[in-house]
ZALOKE-33804 format. One record per atom (N, C-alpha, C): residue in one letter; z negated, y, x negated. Coordinates in steps of 0.1 Angstrom, whole numbers, plus 5000, padded with zeros to 4 digits. Example, Ala and Ser with C-alpha at 12.3 -4.5 7.8 and 13.67 -1.06 7.14 Angstrom:
% ZALOKE-33804
a492249434868 a492249554877 a492249674868 s492949784872 s492949894863 s492150004871 
% end
This chain:
% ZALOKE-33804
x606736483908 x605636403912 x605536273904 x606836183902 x606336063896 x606236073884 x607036183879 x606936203864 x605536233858 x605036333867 x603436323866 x602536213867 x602936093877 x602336003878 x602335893863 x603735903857 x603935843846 x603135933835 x603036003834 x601736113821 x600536043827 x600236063836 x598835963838 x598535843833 x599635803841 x599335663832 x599635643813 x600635693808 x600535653794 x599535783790 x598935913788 x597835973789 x596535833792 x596435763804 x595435693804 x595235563792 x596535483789 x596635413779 x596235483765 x596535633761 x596335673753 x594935733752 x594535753760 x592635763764 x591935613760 x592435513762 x592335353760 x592635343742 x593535363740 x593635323726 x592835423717 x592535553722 x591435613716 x590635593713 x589835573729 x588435543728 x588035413717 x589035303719 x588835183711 x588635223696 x589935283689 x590235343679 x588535433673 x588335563683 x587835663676 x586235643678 x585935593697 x584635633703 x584235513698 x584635383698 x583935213693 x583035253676 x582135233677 x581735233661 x582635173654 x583235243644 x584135173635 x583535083627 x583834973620 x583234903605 x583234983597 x581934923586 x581934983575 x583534973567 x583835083560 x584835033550 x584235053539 x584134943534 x584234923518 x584835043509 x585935063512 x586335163500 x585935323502 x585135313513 x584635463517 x583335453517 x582635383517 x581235343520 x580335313504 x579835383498 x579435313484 x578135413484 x577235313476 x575435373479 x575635503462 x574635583463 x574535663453 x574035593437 x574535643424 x574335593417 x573135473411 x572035593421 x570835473420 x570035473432 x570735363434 x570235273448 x568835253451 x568135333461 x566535293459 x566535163467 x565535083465 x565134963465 x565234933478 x565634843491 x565534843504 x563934823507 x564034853522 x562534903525 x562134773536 x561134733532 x560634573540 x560734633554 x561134513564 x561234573576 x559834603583 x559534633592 x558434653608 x558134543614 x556734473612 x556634413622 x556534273619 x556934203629 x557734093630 x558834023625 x559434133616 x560934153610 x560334143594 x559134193590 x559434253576 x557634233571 x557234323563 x555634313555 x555334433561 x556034543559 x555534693557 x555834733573 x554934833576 x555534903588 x556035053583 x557235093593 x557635233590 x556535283596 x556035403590 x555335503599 x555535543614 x556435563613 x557035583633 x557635493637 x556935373639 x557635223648 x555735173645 x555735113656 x554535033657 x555034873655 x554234803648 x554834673646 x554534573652 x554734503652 x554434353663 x553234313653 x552434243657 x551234173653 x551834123642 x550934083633 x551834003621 x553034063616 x552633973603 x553934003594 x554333873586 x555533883583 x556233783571 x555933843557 x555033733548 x554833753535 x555633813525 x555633903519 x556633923512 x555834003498 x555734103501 x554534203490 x553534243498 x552634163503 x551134223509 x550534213503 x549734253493 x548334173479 x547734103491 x547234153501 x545834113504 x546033963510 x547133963517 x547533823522 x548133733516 x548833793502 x548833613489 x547933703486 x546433703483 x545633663478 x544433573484 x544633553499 x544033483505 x544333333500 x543433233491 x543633103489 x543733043497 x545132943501 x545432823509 x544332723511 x544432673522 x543532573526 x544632413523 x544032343520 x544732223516 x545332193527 x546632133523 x548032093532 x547231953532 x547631903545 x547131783551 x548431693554 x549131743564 x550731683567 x551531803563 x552431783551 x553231873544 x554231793537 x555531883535 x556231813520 x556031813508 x556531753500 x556131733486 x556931843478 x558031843483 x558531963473 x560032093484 x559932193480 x561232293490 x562232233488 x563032193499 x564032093496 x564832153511 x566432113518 x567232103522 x567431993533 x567332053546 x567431953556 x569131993564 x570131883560 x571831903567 x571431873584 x571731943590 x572131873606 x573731953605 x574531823609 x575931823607 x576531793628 x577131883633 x577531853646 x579031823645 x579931813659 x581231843653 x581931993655 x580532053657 x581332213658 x580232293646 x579332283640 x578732343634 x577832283622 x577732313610 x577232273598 x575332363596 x574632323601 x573132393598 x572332343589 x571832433578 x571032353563 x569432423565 x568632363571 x567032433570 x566532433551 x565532503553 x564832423546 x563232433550 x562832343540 x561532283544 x560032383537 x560432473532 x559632553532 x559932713545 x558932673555 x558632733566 x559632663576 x560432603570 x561332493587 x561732673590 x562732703582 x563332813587 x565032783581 x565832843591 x567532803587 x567832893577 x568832843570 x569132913556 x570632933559 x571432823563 x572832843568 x573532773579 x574132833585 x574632823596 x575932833597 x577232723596 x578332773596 x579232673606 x579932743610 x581232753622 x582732603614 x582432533619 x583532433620 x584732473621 x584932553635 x586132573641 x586632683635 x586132773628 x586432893623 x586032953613 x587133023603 x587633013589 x586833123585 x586833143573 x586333303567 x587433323560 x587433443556 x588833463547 x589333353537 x588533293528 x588633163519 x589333043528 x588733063543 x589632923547 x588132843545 x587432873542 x586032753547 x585632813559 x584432673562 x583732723577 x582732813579 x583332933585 x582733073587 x581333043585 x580133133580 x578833143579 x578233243586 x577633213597 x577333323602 x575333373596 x575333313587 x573633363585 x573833423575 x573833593571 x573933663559 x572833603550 x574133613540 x573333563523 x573033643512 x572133603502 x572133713492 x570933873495 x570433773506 x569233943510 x568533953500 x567834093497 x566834093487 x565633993492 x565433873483 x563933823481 x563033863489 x562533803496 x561233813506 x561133933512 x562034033516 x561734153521 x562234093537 x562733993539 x563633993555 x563233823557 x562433813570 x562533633574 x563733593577 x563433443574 x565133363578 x564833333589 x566133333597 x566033263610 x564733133613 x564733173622 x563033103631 x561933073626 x561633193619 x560333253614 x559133213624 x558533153624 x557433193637 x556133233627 x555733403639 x554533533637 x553633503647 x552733503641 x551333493650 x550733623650 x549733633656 x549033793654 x548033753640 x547933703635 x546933663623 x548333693611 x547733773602 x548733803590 x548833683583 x547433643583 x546833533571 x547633423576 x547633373591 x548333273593 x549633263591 x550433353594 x551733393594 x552033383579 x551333463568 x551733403553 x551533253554 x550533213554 x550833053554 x552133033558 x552133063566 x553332913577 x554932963569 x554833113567 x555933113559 x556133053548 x555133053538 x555132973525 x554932813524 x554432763539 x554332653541 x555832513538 x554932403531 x556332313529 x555832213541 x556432223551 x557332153566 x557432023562 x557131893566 x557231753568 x558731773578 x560031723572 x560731723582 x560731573584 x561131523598 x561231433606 x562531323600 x563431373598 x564631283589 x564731363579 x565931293568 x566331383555 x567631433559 x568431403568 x569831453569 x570031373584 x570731463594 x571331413605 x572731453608 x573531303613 x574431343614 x575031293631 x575731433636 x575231373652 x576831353657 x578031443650 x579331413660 x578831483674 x579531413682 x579431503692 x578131473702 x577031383696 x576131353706 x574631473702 x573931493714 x572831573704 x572031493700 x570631553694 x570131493685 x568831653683 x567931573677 x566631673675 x565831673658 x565731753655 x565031743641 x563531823640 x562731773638 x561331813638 x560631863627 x559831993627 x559131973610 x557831983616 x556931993612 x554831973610 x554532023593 x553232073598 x553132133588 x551232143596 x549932133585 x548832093591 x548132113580 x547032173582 x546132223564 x544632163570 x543832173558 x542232163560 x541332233568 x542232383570 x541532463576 x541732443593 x542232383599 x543132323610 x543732433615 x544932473608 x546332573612 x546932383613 x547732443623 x548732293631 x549832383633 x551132363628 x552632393630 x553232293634 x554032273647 x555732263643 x556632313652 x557732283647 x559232333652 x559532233655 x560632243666 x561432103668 x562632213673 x563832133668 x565132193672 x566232083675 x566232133692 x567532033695 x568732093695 x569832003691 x571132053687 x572231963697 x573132053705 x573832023718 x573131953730 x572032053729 x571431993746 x572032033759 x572231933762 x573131903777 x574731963771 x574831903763 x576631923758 x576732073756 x575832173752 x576232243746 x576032323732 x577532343728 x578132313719 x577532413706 x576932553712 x576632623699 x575032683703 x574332583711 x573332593715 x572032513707 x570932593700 x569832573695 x568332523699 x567732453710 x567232463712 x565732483706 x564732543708 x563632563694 x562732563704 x561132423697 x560632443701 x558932463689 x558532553696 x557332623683 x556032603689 x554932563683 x553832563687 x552632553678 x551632633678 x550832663665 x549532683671 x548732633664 x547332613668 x546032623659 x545232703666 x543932653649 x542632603657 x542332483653 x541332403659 x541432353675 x542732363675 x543132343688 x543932483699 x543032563695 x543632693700 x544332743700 x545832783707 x546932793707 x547032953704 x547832973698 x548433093688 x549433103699 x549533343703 x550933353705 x551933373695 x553333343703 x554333353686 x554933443693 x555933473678 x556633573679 x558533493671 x559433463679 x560233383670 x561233493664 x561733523651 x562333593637 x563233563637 x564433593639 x565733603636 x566033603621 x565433783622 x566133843610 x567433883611 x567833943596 x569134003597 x570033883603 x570933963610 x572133843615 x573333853616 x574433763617 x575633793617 x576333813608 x576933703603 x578033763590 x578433803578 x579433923569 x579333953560 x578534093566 x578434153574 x577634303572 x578934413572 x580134413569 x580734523565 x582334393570 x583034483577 x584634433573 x585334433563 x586634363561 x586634333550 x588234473552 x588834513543 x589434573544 x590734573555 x591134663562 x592234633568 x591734553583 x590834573586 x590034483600 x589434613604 x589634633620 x589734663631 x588534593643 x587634603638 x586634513646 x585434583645 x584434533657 x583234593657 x582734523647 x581834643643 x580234593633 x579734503640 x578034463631 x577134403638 x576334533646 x575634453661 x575134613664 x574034503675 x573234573678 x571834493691 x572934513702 x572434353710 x573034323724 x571934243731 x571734343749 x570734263752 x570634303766 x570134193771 x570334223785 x568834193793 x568634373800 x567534353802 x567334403818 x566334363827 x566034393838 x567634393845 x568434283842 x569534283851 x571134393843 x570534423830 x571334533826 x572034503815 x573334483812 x573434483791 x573834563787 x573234613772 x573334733769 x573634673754 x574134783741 x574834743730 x574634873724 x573534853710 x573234953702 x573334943693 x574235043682 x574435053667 x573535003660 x573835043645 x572335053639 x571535163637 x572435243637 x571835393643 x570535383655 x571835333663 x570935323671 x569235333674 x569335173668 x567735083673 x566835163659 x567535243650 x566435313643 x565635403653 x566135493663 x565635543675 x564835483682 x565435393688 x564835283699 x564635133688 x563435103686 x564034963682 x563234863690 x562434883699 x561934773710 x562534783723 x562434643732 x562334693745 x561634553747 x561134623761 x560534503769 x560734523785 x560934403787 x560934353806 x561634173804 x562334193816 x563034043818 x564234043811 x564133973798 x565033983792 x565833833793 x567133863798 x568133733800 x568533693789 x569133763777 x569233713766 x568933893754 x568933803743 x568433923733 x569333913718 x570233983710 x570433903700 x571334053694 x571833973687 x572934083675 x574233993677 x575434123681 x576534053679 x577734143670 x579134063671 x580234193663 x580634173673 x582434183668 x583334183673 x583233993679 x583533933677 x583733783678 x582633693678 x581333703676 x580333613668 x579333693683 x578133563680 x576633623685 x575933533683 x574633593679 x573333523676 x572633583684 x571833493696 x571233553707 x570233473710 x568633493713 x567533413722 x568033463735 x567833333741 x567433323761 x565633323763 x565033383765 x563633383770 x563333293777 x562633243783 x562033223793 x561433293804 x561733273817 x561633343829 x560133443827 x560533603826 x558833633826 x559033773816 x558133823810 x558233953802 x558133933789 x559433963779 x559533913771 x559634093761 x559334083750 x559834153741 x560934133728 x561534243726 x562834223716 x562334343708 x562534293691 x562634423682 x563134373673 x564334503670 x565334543660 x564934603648 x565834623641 x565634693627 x567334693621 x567434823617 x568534823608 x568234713596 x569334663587 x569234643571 x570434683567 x570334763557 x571334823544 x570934703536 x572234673530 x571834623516 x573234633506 x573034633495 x574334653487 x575134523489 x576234493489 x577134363485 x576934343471 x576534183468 x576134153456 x577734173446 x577534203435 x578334213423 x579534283428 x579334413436 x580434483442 x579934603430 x581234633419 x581134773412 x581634873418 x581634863433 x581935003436 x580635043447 x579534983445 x578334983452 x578335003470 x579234893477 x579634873486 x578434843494 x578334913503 x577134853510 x577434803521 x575934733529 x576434623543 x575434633552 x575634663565 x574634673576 x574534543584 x573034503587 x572934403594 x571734493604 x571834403615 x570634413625 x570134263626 x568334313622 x567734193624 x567034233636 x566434083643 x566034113659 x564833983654 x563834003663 x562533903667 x562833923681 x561933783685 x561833753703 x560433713703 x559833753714 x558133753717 x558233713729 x558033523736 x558133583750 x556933573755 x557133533769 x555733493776 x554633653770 x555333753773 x554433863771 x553333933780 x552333943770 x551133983783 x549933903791 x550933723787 x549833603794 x549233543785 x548333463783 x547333383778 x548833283769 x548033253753 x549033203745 x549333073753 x550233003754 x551032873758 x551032763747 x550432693747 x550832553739 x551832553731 x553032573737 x554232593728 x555032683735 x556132723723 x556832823733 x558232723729 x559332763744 x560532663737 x561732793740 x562732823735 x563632893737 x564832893731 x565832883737 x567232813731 x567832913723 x568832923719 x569333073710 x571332973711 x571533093710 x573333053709 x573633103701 x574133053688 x574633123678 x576133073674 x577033183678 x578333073677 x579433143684 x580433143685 x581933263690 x581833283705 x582033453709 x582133463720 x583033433730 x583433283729 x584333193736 x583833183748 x584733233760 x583833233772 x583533103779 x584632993774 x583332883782 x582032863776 x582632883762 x581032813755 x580032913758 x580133043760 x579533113765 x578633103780 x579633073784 x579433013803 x578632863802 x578732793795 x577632663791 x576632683785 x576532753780 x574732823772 x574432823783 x574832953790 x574433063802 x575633143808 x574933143824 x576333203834 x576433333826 x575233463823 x575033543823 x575533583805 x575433523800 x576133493789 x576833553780 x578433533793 x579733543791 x579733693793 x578433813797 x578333963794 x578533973782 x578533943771 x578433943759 x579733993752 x580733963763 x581834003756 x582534133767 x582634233759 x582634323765 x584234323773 x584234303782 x585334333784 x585534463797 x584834513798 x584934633803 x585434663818 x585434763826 x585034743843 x586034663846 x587034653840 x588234533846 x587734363845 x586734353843 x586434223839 x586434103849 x586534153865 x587034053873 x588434043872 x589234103867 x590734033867 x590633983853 x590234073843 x590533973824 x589933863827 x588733793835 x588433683834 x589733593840 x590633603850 x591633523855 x592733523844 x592733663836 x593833643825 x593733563816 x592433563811 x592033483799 x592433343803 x591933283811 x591833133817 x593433093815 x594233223824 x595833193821 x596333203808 x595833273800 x596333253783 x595933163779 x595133113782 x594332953773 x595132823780 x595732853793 x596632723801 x597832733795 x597732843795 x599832873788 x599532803772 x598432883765 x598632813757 x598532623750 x597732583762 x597532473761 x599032353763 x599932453767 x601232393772 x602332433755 x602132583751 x602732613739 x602632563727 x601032613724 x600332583712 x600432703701 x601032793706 x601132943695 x600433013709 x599633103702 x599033233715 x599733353711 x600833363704 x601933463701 x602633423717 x603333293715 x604533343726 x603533293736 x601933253737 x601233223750 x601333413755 x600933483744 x601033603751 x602533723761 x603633623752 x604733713759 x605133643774 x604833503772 x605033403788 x604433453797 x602833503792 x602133563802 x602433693809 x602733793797 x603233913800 x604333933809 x605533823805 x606733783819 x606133773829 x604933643834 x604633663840 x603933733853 x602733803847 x602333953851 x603434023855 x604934043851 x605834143850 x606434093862 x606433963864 x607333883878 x606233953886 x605033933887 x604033943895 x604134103903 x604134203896 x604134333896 x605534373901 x606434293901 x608134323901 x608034433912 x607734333926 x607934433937 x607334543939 x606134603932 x605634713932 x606634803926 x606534743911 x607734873904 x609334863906 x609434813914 x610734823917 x610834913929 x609634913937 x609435023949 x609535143942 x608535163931 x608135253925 x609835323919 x610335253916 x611435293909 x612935303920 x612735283930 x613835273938 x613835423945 x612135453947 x611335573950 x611335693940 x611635673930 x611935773918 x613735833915 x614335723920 x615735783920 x616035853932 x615335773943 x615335903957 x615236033953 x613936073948 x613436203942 x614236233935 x614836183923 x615636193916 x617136323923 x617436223933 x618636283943 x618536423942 x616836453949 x615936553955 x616336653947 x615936673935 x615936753923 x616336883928 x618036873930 x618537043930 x618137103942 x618337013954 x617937083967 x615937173967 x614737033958 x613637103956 x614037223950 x614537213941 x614637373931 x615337463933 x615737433944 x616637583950 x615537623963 x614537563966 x613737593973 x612937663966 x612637583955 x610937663945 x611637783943 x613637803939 x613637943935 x613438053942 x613537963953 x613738123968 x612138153965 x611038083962 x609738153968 x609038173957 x609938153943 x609338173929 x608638363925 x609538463933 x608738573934 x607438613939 x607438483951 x605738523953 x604738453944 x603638503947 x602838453938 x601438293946 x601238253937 x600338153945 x599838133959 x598638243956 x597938303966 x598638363982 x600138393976 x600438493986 x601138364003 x600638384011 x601338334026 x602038274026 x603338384018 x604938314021 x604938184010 x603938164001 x604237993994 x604137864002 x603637914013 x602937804024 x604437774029 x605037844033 x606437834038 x607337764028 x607237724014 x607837674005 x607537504010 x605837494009 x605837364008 x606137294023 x606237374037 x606937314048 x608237304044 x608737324038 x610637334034 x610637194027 x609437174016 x609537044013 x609336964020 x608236954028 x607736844032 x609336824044 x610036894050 x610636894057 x612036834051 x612736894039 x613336824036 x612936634028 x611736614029 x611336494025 x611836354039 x611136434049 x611236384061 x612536414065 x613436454068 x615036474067 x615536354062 x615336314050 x615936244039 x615236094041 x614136114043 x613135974048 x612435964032 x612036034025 x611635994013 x609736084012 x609135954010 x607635924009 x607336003992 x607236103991 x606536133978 x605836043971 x605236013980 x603335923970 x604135723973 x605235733977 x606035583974 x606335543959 x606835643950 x606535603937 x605335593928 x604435673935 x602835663929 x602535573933 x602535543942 x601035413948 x601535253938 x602735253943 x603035163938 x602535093923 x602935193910 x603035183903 x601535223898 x600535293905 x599335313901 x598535133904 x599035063917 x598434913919 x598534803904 x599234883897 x599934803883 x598934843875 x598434983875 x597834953863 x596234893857 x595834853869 x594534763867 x594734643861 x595734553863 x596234443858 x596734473843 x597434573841 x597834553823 x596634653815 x595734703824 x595134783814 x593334663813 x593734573818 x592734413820 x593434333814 x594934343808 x595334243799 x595234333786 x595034443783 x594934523773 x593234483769 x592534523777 x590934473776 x590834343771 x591734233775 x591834083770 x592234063759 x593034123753 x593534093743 x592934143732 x592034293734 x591034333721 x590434283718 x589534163728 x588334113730 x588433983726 x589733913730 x589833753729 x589833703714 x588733603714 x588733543701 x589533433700 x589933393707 x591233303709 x592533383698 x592533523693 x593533553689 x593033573669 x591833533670 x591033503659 x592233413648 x592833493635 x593133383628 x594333283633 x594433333650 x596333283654 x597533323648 x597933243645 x599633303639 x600433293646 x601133373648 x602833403656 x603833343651 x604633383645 x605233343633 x606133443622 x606733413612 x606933473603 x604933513596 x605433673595 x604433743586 x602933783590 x602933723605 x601933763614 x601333623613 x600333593607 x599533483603 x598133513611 x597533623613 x596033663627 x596833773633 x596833763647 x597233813658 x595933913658 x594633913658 x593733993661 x593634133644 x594734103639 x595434203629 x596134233630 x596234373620 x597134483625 x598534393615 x599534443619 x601334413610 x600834463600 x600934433592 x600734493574 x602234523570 x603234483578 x604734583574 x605234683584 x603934683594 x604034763608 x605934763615 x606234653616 x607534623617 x607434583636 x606334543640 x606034563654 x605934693663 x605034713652 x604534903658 x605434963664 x606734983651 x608035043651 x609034993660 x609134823660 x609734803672 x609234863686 x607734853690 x607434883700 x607935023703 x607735143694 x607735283694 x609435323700 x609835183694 x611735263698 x611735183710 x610735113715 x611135043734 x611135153739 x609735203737 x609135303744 x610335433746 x610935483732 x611735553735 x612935503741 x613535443745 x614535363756 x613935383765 x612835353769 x612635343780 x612035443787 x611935583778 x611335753784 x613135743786 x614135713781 x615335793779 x616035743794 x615335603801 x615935543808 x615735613819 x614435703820 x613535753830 x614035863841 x614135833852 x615035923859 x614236093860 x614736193854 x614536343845 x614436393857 x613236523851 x612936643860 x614236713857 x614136833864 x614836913864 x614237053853 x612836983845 x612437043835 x612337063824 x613237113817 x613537033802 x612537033793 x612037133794 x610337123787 x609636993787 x609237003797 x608536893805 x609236773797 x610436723800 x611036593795 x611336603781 x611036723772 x610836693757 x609536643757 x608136713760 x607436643759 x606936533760 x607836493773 x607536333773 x608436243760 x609336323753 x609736263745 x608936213734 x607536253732 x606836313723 x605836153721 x606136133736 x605235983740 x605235883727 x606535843729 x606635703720 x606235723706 x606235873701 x605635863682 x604235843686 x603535933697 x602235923695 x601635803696 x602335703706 x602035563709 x602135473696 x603535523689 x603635433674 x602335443661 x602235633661 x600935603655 x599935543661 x599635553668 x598335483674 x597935333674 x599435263674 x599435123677 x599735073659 x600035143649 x599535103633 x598635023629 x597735093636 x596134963632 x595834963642 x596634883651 x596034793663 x596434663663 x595734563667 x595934423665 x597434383666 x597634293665 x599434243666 x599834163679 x598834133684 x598534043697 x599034163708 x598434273704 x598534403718 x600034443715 x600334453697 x601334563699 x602634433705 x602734323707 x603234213710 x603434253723 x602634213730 x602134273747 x602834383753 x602634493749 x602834623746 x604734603745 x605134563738 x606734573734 x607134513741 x606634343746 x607634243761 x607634313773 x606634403772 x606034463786 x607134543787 x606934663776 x607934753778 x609834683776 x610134603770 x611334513775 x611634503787 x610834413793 x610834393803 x610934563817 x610534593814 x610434723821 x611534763821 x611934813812 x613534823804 x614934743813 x614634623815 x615734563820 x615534563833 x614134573838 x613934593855 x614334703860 x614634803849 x614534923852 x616434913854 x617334853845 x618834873842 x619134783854 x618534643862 x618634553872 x618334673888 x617534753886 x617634873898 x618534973900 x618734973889 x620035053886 x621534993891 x621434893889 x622434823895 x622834813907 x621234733912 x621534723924 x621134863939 x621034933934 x620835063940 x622035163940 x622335153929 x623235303921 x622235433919 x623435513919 x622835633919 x623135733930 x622235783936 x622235823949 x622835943945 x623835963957 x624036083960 x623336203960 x623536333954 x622536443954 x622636503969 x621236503976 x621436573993 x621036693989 x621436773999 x621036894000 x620036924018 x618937024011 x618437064027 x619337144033 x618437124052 x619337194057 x619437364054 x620337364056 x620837554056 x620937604040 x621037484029 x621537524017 x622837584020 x623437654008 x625137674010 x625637554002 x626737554002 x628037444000 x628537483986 x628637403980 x629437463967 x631137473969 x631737523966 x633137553970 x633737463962 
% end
């Protein structure tokens, strides 16, 4: 019985490190991923996203200029309030570096303070290097007028200062943009409104002769480099969005299928593994549309290619256009406070999976431990102790309950032998399992005492397993020695292997069927666990090995103070001479 209960459980860990491993959309890899010798040209996106529409996607009103004859051939009406020349606007915070520019008051880069890219500079999360006018930059604003929408793209923006520098206070930057024909633009973007930290506020409003335009606000491609970089273990970029109360998370595959939705959308955006670029709506029916982008990595000779998902937000869908539209966007690590200060709803974003009412208590406790340590290496094994103190009296039931059974062994199997000639079906088996149940009750020993117990355990470590894939907190942490990012695999897999020989200690510690079959195959456990945990982060296989230590010594500490129980026999067995 408990031995069975133990195959469930590492069987369910091994269903867990699967699914992560095989069912998660893997990253692109680079060294498997390369386009055909001759690369046809990327294809402008649909809509709101792009110039061209695909045949099978209907597009949002408008488009972004890029190759339409008919719309650069429409001559400009004289700029009235405009800049003089495309030029670079810095807003500098103390968590984020953002560079507009002033043709169309659209963002060009966007990069992360707190966090490195491989170089060791501040992460960029606005992909660079897209092909030329086929994809808008972030906060594009589309009107239903093509004509107007080329303008405002090509438009040079009056910005409001030449450079802002804010520290930790917010601060607002404005552009205007106003022709002879009376097209009226602007954007205003506040940056840490109400103290938060990776929060955009944007506000758009466009008008011709007074008459208010609906918009449509452009993302574009988002997120990142597009592809992992070798040796990373992380989600792609993929659509994340939460709608009519729901969050849902689609490939790029995907949204080629589906690439719109509409209802109440709480938030809408593209995320990976660690990062999100997301609009909040406003209360009301809003639309979102996606689009794959391929594009090659520039000066890659092995024709490496890169997936992005670009997204547009339309809100206020359905009612009479609004003066302006305002809608904040979070672009910035899926750190759950900063997540929980945008928005309560937010912190869905990070997937942490049906256990996410206890990972949220774990997390909080990794981030206190660590605020006491200052490494999230040994923040992880202090916690693991402690979880392990926590759980003690379960598995110690569990295990006090397994050497009972243990006792059991010869007396069960001189029972199974008497009724081994009949077959399933037949009567006389019914009379076997009264024999057990009777010598159970004899002996005072609860069968399902070593299950229950040990089954209450595994919600908690398979919610600190969910924590640890997910936490960006392990982003770029070093342990020490050779383990410089915890959210990477050992590159001398010197973990793995430690872990793989706990594991086998600790099957060998395991009190044995009377099946030898059965107990080879459980021998079988700890290689498949070693391969498996290879390319798994360093943070888990960490976790993973104190845990199993720790089990190890709770298990030799029961042992002690128990012993080893006498083997009973039921009644009316014979005696050995």
């Amino acid at each position: 019985m408990e031995r069975r209960v133990f195959a469930a459980i590492f069987l369910s860990f091994l269903v867990l490190v699967v699914y992560q491993t095989y069912v998660v959309p893997p990253p692109v890899d680079p060294a498997a991923t390369t386009t055909p010798a001759s690369t046809p040209s990327p294809t402008p996106l649909p809509g709101a996203l792009g110039s061209a529409a695909t045949p099978d996607l209907t597009p949002l009103p408008g488009a972004v200029p890029s190759a339409t004859p008919t719309v650069e051939a429409a001559p400009p009406a004289k700029p009235l309030v405009a800049d003089v020349a495309d030029r670079d606007i810095t807003v500098a915070t103390d968590s984020v570096i953002a560079v507009f520019s002033t043709r169309g008051a659209v963002l060009k880069s966007y990069r992360l303070r707190h966090y490195a890219d491989a170089k060791g500079d501040p992460l960029e999360l606005i992909p660079a290097n897209l092909s030329a006018g086929l994809y808008p930059r972030p906060f594009t604003i589309v009107t239903d007028d093509a004509n107007e929408t080329a303008v405002l793209a090509a438009a040079l923006y009056q910005p409001s200062v030449d450079a802002l520098s804010l520290g930790s206070e917010p601060g607002v930057l404005s552009f205007q943009y106003r022709d002879a024909s009376g097209l009226n633009a602007t954007k205003t973007f506040a940056f840490r409104p109400n103290g938060q930290v990776y929060v955009v506020n944007v506000q758009a409003a466009v008008d011709v002769g007074g008459a208010p335009r609906a918009l449509t606000i452009a993302f574009g491609p988002a997120i990142g480099l597009g592809y992992s970089p070798e040796g990373a273990t992380r989600t792609p970029a993929r659509a994340i969005y939460s709608l009519n109360g729901e969050v849902d998370r689609q490939t790029a595959e995907d949204v080629q299928e589906q690439p719109r939705f509409e209802g109440t959308l709480r938030f809408a955006g593209v995320d990976d593994h660690y990062f999100l670029a997301a609009a909040l709506p406003p209360p009301g029916t809003s639309r979102v549309e996606y689009v794959a982008v391929v594009e090659p990595v520039p000066a890659d000779p092995l024709g490496t290619v890169r997936t992005f998902v670009a997204f547009a937000v339309r809100p206020n869908l359905g009612g009479p256009p609004a003066a302006s539209v305002s809608m904040p966007f979070f672009i910035g690590p899926k750190d759950f406070d900063r997540l929980r200060e945008a928005d309560g709803q937010l912190v869905r974003a990070i997937d942490f999976g049906i256990f996410s009412p206890i990972v949220v208590p774990l997390l909080q406790a990794l981030k206190w431990v660590n605020g006491y340590l200052g490494n999230y290496g040994w923040s992880i094994v202090v916690l693991t102790v402690l979880i392990n103190i926590l759980i003690f009296p379960l598995r110690h039931r569990s295990m006090v309950s397994m050497k009972k059974m243990q006792a059991l062994q010869p007396d069960m199997k001189a029972i199974q032998e008497r009724y081994a000639k009949y077959k399933v079906t037949d009567p006389e088996r019914q009379k076997m399992n009264s024999e057990m149940m009777a010598l159970y009750k004899q002996k005072g020993v609860n069968p399902a005492s070593g299950c229950v117990p040990m089954l209450l355990t595994m919600p908690i470590l398979l919610a600190f397993y969910n924590l640890l894939s997910q936490a960006i907190e392990l982003r770029n942490a070093p342990f020490f020695g050779w383990i410089v990012d915890l959210s990477s695999k050992d590159p001398y897999y010197v973990w793995p292997i430690l872990m793989g020989g706990s594991m086998f200690w600790q099957q060998r510690m395991m009190p044995t069927t009377a099946d030898p079959m059965q107990a080879k195959i459980f021998m079988f456990m700890p290689i498949i666990f070693t391969v498996m945990f290879l390319g798994m982060p360093s943070g888990l296989v960490i976790y993973w090995l104190t845990s199993n230590l720790l089990t190890i010594g709770q298990q030799v500490l029961t042992n002690r103070i128990i012993g080893t129980p006498a083997p009973v026999r039921a009644q009316g067995s014979p005696r050995k001479a």
